[in-house]
PyMOL commands that place a pseudoatom at each C-alpha (Angstrom):
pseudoatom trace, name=CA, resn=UNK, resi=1, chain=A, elem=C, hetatm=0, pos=[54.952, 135.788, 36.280]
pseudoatom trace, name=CA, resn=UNK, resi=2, chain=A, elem=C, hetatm=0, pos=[56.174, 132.539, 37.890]
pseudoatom trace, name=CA, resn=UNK, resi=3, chain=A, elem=C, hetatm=0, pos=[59.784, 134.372, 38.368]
pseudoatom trace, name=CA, resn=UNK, resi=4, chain=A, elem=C, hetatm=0, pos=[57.963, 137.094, 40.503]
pseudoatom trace, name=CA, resn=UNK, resi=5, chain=A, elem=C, hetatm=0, pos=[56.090, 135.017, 42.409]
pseudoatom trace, name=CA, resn=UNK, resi=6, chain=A, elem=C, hetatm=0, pos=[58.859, 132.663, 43.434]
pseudoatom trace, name=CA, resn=UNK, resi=7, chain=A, elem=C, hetatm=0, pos=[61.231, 135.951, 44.017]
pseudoatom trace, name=CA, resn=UNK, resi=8, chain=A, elem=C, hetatm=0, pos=[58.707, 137.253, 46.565]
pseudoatom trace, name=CA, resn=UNK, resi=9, chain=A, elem=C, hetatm=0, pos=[58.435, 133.975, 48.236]
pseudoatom trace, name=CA, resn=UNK, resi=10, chain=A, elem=C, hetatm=0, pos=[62.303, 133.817, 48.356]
pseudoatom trace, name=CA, resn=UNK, resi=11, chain=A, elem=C, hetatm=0, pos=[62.545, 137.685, 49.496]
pseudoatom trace, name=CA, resn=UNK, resi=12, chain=A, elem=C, hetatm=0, pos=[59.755, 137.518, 52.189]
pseudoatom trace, name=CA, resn=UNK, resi=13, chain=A, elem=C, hetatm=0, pos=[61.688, 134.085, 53.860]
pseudoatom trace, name=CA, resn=UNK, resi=14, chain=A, elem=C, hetatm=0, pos=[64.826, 136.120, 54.079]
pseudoatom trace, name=CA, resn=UNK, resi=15, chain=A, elem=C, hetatm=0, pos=[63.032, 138.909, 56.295]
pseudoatom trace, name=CA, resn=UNK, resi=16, chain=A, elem=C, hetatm=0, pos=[63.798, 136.879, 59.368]
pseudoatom trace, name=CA, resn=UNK, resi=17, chain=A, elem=C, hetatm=0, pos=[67.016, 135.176, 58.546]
pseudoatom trace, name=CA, resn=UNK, resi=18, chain=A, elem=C, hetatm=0, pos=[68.161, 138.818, 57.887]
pseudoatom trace, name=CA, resn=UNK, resi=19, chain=A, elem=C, hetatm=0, pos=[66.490, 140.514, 61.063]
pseudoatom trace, name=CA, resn=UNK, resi=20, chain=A, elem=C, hetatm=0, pos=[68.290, 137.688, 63.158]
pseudoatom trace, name=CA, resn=UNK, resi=21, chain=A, elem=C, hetatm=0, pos=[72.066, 138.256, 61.356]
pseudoatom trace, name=CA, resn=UNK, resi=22, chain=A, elem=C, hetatm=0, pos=[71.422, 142.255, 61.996]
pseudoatom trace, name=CA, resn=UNK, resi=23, chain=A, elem=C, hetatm=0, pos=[70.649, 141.612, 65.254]
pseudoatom trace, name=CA, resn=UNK, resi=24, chain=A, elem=C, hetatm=0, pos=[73.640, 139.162, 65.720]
pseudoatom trace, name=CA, resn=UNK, resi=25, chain=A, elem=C, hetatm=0, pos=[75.895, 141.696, 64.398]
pseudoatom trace, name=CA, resn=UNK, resi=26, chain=A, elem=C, hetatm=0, pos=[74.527, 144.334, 66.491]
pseudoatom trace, name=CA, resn=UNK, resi=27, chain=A, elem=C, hetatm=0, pos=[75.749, 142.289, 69.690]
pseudoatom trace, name=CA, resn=UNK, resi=28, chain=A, elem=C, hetatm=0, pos=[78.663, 141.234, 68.439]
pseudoatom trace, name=CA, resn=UNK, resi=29, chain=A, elem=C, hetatm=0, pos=[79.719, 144.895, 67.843]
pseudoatom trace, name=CA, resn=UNK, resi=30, chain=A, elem=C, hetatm=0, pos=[78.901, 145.632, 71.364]
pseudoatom trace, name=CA, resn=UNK, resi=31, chain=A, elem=C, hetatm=0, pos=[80.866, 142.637, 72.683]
pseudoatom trace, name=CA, resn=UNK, resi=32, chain=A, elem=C, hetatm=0, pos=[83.804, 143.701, 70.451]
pseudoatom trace, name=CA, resn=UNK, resi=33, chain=A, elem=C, hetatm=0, pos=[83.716, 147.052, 71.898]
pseudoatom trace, name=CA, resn=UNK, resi=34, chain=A, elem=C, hetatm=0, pos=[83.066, 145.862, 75.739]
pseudoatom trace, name=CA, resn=UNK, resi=35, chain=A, elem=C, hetatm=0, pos=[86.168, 143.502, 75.130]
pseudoatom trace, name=CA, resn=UNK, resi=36, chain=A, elem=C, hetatm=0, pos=[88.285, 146.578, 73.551]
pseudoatom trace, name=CA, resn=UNK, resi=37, chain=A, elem=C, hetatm=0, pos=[87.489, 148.649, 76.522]
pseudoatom trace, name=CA, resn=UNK, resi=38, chain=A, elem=C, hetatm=0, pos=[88.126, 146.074, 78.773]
pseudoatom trace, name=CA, resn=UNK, resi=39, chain=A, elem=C, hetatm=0, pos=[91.856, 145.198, 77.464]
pseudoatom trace, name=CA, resn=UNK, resi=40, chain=A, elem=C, hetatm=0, pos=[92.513, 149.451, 77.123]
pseudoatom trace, name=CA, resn=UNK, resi=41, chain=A, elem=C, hetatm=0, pos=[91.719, 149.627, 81.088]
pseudoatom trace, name=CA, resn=UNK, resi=42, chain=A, elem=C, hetatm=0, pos=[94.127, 146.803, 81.652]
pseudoatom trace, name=CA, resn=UNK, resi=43, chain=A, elem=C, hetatm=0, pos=[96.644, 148.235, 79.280]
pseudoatom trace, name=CA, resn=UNK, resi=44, chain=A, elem=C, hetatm=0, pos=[96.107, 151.623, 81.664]
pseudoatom trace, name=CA, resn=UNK, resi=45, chain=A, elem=C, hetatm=0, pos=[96.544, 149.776, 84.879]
pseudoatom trace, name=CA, resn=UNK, resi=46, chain=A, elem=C, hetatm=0, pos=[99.328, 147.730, 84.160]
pseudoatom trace, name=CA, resn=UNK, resi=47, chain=A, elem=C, hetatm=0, pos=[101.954, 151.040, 82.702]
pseudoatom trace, name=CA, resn=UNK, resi=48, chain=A, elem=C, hetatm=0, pos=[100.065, 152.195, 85.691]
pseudoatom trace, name=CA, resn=UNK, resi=49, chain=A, elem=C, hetatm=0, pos=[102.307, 150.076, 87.820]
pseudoatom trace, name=CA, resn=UNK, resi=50, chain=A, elem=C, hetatm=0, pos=[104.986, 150.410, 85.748]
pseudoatom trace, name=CA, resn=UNK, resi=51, chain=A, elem=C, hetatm=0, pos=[105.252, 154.315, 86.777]
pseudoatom trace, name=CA, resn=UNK, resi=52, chain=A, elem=C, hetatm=0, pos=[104.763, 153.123, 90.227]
pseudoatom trace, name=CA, resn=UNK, resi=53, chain=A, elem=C, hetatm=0, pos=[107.609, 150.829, 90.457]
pseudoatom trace, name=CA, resn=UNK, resi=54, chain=A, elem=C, hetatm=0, pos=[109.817, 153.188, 88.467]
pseudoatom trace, name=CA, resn=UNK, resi=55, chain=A, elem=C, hetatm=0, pos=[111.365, 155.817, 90.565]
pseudoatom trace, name=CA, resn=UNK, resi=56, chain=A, elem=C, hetatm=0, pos=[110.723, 158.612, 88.221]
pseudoatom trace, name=CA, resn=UNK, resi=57, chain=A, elem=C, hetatm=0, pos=[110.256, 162.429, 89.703]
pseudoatom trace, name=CA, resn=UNK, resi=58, chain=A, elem=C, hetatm=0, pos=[107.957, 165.401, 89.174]
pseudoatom trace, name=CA, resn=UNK, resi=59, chain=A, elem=C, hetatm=0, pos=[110.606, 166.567, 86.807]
pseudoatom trace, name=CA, resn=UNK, resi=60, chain=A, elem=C, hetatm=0, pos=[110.743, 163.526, 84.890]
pseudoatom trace, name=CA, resn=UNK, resi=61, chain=A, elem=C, hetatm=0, pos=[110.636, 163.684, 81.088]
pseudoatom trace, name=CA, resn=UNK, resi=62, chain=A, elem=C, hetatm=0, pos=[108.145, 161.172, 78.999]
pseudoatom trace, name=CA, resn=UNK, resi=63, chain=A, elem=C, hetatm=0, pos=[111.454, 160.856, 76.444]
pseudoatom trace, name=CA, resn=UNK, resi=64, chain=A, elem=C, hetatm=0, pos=[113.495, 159.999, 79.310]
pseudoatom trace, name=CA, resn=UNK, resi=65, chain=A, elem=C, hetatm=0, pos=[110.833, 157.652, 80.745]
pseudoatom trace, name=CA, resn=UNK, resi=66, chain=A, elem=C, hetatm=0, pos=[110.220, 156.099, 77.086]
pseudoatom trace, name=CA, resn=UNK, resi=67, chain=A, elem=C, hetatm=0, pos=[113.858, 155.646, 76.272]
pseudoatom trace, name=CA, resn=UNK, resi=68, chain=A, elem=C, hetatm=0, pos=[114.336, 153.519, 79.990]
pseudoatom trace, name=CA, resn=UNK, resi=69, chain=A, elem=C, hetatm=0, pos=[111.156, 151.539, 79.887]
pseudoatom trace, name=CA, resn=UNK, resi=70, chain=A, elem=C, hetatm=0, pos=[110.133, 151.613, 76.449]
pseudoatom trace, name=CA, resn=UNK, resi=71, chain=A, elem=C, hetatm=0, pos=[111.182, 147.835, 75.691]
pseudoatom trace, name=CA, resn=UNK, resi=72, chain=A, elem=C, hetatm=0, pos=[109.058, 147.031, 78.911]
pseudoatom trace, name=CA, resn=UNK, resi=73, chain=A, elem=C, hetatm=0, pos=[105.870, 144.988, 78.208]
pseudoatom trace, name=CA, resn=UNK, resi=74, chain=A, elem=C, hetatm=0, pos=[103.867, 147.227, 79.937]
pseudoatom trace, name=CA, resn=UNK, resi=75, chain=A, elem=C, hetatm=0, pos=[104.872, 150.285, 78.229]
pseudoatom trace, name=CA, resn=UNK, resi=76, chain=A, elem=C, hetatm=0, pos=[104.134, 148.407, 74.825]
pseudoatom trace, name=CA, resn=UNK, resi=77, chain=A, elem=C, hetatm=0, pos=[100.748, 147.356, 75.439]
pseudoatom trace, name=CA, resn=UNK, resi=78, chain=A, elem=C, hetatm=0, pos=[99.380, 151.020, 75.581]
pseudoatom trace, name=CA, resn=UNK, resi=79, chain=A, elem=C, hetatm=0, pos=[99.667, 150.867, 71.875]
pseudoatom trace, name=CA, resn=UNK, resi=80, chain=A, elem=C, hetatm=0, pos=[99.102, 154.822, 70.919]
pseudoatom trace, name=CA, resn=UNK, resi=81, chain=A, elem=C, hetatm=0, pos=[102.173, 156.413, 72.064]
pseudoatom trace, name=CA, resn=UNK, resi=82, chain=A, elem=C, hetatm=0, pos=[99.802, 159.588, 72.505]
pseudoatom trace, name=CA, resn=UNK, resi=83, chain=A, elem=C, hetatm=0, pos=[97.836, 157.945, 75.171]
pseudoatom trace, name=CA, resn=UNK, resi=84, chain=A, elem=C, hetatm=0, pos=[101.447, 156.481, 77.044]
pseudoatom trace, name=CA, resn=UNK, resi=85, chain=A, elem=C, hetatm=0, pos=[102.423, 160.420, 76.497]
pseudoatom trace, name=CA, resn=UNK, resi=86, chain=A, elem=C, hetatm=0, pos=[98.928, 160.908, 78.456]
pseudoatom trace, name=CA, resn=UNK, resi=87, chain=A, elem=C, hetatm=0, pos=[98.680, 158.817, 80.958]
pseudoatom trace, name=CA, resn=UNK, resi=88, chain=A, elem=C, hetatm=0, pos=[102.467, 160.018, 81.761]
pseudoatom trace, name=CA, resn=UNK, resi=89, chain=A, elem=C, hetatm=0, pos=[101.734, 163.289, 82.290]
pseudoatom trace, name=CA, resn=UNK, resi=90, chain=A, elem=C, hetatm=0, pos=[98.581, 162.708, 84.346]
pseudoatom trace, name=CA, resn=UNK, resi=91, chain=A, elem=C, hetatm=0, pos=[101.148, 160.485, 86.970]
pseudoatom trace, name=CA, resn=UNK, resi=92, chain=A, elem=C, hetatm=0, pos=[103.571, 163.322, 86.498]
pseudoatom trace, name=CA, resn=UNK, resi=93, chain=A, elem=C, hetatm=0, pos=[100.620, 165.517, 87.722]
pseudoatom trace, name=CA, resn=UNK, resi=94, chain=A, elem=C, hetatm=0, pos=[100.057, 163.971, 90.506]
pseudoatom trace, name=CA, resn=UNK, resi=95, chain=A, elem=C, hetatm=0, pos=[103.257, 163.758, 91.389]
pseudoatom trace, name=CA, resn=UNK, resi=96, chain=A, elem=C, hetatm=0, pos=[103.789, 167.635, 91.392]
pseudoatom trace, name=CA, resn=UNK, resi=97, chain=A, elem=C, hetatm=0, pos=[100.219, 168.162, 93.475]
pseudoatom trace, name=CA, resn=UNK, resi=98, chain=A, elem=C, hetatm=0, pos=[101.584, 165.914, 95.521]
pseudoatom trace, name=CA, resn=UNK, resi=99, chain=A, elem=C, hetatm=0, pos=[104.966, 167.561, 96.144]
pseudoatom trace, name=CA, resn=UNK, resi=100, chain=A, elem=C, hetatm=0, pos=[103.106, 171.153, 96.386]
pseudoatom trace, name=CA, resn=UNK, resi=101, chain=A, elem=C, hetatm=0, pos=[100.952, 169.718, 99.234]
pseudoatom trace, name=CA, resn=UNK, resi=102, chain=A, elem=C, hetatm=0, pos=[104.430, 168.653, 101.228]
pseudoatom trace, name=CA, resn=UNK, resi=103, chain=A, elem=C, hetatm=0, pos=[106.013, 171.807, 100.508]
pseudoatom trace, name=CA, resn=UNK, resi=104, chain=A, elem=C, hetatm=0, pos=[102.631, 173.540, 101.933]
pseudoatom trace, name=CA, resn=UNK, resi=105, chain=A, elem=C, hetatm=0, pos=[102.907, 171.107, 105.041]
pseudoatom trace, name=CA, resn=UNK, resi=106, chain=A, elem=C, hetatm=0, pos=[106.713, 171.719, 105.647]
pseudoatom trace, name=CA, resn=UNK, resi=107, chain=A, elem=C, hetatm=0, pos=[105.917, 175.746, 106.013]
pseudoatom trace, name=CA, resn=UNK, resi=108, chain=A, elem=C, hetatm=0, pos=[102.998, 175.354, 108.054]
pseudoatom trace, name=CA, resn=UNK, resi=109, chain=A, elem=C, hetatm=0, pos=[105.377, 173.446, 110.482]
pseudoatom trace, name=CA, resn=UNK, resi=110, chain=A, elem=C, hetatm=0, pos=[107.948, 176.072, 110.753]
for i in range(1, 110): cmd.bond("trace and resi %d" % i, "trace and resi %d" % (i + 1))
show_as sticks, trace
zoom trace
């Protein structure tokens, strides 16, 4: 009888000391995934740049770009080589809209 008591003394002091570590952890997740987000975006702008300042084309290949600039520290911090193969082709999009639109121009001229 004297076990049980002391047990639900013991359990019913924990109640807060747990609701405060649960709620600790639930912040710290978030701050974990605000900082993960945070570098990623970074990651993003800086091979960003790095497609900026190399003079690759519209017909450029990812391989091609990859076997250049892969020992670059831009290109390594985009650590899924899915998302470099990504955000490659979205550049290389924009590239080729861009070219279409100057194309467009040039024939409206003549």
């Amino acid at each position: 009888m004297i076990f049980k008591v002391i047990f639900l003394v013991a359990n019913h002091a924990c109640v807060p000391h747990l609701q405060v570590f649960e709620q600790f952890v639930k912040v710290r997740m978030k701050e974990e995934h605000k900082e993960k987000q945070r570098k990623l975006l970074q990651a993003k702008d800086q091979y960003r740049k790095l497609l900026e300042e190399s003079k690759i084309t519209s017909r450029s290949t990812f391989k091609d770009f990859s076997v250049k600039y892969g020992r670059d520290q831009r290109f390594k911090q985009v650590l899924k080589k899915k998302d470099q193969e990504h955000f490659f082709n979205q550049f290389i999009n924009g590239l080729k809209k861009r070219d279409k639109e100057n194309r467009m121009r040039l024939r409206k001229m003549r």
